[in-house]
Residue frames as a rotation matrix with the C-alpha (Angstrom) as fourth column:
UNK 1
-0.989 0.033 0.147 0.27
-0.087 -0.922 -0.378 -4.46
0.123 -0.386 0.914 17.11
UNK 2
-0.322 0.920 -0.222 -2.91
0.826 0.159 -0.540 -3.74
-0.462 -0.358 -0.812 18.58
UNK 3
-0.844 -0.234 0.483 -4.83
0.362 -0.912 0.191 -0.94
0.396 0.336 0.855 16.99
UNK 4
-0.321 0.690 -0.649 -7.31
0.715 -0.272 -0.644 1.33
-0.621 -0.671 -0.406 19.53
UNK 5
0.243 0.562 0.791 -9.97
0.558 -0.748 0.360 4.21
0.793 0.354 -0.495 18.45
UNK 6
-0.753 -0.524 0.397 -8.68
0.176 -0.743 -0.646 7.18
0.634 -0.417 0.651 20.21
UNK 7
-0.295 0.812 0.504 -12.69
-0.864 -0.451 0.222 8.20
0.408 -0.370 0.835 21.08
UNK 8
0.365 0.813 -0.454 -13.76
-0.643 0.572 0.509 4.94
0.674 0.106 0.731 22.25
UNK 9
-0.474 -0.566 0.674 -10.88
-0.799 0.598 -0.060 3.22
-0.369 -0.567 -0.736 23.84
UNK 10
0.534 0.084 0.842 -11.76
-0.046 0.996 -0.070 -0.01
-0.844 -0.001 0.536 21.89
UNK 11
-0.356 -0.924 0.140 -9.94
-0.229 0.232 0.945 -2.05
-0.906 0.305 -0.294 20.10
UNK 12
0.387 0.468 -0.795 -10.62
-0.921 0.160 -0.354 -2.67
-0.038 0.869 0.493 16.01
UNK 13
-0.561 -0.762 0.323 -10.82
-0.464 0.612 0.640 -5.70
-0.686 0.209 -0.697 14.63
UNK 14
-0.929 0.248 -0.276 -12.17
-0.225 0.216 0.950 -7.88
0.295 0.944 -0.145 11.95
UNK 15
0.229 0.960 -0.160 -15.98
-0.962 0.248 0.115 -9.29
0.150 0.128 0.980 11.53
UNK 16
0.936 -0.180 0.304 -14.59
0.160 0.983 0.089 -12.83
-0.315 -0.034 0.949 10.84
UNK 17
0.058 -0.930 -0.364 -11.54
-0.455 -0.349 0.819 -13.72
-0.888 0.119 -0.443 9.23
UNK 18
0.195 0.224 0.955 -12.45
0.854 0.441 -0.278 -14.16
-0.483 0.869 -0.105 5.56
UNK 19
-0.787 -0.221 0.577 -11.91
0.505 -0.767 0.396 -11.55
0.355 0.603 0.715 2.30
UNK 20
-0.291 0.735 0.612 -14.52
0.331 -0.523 0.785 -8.63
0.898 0.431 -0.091 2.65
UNK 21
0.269 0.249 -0.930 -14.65
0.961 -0.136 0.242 -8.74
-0.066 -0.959 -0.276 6.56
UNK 22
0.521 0.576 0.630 -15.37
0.340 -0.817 0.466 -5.66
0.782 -0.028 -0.622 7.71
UNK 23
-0.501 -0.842 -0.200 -13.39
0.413 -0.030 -0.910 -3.93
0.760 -0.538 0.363 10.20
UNK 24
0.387 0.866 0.317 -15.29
0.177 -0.407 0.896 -2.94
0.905 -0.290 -0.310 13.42
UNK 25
-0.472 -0.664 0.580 -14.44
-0.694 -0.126 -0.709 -1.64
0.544 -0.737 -0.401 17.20
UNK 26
0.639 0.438 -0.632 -14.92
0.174 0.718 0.674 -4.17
0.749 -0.541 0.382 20.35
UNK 27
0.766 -0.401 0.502 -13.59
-0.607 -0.195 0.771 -4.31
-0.212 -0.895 -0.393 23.73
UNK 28
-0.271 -0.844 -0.463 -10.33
-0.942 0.331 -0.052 -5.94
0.197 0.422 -0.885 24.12
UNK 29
0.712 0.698 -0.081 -10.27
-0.687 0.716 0.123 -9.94
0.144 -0.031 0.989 24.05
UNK 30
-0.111 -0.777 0.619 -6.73
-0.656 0.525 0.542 -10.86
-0.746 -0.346 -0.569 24.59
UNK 31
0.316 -0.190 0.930 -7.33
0.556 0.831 -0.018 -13.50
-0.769 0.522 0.368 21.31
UNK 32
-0.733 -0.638 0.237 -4.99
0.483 -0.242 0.841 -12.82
-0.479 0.731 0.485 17.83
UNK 33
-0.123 0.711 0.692 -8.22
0.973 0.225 -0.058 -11.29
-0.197 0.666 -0.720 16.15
UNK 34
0.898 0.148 -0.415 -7.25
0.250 -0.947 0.204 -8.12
-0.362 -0.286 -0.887 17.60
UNK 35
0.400 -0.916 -0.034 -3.65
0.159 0.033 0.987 -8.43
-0.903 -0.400 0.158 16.24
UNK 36
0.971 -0.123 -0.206 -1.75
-0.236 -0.326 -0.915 -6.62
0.046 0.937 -0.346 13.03
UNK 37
-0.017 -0.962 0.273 1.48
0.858 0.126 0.497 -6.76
-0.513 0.242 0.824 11.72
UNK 38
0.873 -0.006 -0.488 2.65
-0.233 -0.884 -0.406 -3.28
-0.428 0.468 -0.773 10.03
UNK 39
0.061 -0.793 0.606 4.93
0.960 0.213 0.182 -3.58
-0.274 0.571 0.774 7.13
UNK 40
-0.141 -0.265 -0.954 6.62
0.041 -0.964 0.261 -0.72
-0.989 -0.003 0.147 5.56
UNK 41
0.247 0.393 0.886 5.63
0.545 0.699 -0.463 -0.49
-0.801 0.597 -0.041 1.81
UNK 42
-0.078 -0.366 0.928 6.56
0.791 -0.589 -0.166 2.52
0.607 0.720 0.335 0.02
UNK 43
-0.223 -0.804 0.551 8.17
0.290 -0.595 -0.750 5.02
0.931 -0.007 0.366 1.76
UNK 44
-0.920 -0.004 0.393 6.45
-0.293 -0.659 -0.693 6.30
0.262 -0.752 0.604 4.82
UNK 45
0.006 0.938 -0.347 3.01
-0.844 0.191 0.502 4.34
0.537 0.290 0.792 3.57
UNK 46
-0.702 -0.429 0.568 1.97
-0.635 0.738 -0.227 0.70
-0.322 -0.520 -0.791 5.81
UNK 47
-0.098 0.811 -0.576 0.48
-0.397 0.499 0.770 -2.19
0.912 0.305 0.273 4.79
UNK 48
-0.737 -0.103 0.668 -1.48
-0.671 0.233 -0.704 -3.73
-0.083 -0.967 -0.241 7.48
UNK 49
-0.659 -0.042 -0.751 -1.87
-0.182 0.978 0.105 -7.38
0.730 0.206 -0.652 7.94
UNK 50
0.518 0.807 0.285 -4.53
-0.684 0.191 0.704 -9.28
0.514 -0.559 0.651 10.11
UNK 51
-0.343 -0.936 0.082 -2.64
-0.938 0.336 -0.086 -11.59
0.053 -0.107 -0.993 11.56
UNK 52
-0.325 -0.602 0.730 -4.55
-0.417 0.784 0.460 -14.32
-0.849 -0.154 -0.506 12.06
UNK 53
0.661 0.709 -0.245 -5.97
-0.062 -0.274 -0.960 -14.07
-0.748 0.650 -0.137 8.13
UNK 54
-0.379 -0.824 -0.422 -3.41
0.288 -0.538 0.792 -12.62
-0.879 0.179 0.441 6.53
UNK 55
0.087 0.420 0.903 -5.33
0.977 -0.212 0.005 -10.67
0.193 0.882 -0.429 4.80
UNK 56
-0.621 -0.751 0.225 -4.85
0.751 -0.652 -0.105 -6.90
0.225 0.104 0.969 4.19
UNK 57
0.242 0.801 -0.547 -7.03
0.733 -0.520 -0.438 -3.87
-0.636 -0.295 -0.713 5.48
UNK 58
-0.943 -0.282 0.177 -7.92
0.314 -0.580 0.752 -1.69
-0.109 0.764 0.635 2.97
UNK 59
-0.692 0.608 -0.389 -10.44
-0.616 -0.779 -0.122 1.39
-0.376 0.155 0.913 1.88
UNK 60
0.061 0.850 0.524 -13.46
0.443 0.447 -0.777 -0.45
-0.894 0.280 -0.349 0.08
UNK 61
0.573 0.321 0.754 -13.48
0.818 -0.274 -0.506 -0.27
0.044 0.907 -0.420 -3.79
UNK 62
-0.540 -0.766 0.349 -10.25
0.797 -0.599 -0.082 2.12
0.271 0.234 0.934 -3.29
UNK 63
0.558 0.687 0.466 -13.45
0.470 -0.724 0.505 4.55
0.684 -0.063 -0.727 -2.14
UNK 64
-0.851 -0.523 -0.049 -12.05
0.497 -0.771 -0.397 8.19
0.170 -0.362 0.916 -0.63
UNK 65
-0.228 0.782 0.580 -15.42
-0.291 -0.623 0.726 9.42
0.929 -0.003 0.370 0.41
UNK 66
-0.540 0.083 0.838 -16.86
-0.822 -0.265 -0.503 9.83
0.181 -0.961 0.211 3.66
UNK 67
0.417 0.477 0.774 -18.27
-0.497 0.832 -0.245 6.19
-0.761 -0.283 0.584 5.32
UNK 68
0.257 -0.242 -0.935 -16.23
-0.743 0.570 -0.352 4.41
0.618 0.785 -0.033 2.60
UNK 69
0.967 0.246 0.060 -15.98
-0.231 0.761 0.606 0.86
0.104 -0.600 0.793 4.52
UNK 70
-0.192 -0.915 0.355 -12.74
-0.948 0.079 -0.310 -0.45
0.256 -0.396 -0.882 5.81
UNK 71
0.826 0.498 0.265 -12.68
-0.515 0.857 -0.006 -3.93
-0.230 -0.132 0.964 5.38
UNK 72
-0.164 -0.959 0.232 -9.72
-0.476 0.282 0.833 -7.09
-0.864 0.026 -0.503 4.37
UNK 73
0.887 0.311 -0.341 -8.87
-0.437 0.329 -0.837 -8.39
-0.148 0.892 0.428 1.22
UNK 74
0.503 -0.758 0.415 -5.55
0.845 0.532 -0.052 -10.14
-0.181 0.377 0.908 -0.61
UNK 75
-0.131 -0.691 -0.711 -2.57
0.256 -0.716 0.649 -7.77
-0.958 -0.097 0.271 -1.08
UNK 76
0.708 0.554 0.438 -2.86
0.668 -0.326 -0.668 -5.93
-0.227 0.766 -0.601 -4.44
UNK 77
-0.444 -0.862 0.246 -0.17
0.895 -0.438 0.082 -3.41
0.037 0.256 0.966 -4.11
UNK 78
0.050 0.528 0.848 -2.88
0.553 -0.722 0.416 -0.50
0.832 0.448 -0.328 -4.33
UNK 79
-0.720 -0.426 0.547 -2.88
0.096 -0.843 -0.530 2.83
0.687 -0.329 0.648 -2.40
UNK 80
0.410 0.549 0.728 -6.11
-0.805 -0.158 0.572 2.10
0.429 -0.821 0.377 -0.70
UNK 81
0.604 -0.010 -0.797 -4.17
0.170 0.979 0.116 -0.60
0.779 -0.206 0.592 0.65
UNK 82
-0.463 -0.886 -0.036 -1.24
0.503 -0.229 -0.833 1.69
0.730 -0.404 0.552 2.04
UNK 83
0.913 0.284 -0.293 -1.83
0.407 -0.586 0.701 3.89
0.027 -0.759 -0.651 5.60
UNK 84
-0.011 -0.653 0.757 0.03
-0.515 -0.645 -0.564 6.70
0.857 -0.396 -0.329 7.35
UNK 85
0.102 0.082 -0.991 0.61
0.860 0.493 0.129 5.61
0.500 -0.866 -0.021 10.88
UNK 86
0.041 -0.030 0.999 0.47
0.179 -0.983 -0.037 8.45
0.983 0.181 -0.035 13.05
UNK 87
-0.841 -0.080 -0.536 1.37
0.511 0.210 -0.833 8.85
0.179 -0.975 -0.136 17.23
């Protein structure tokens, strides 16, 4: 899957493809950097994969506060790890 910013019409994707990258928006590029995989994980929750990383996108430091970063790391199993998906 691709994933888009409703307000922007660009596409997210990593900084690089190492732990800690940063997620960020960019026009589209047609290369795998722009590409997830969505897994179901506990019930209704998704983990989502970088593909070509495979590394997970998740909340920064589990942080729930406004500007908390969005960035990839190694699967963990944690809840900042899990999303809603939403049309």
């Amino acid at each position: 899957y691709t994933l888009k910013a409703k307000h922007s019409n660009r596409f997210i994707q990593p900084e690089n493809n190492n732990g800690g990258a940063r997620l960020r928006q960019y026009d589209a590029n047609s290369q795998t950097n722009q590409i997830f995989k969505l897994d179901v994980v506990d019930g209704n929750a998704y983990k989502i994969t970088s593909v070509p990383s495979n590394l997970i996108v998740e909340a920064e430091g589990a942080g729930t506060t406004f500007g908390t970063a969005v960035k990839l790391n190694n699967w963990s199993i944690g809840n900042h790890q899990k999303w809603d998906i939403t049309p």
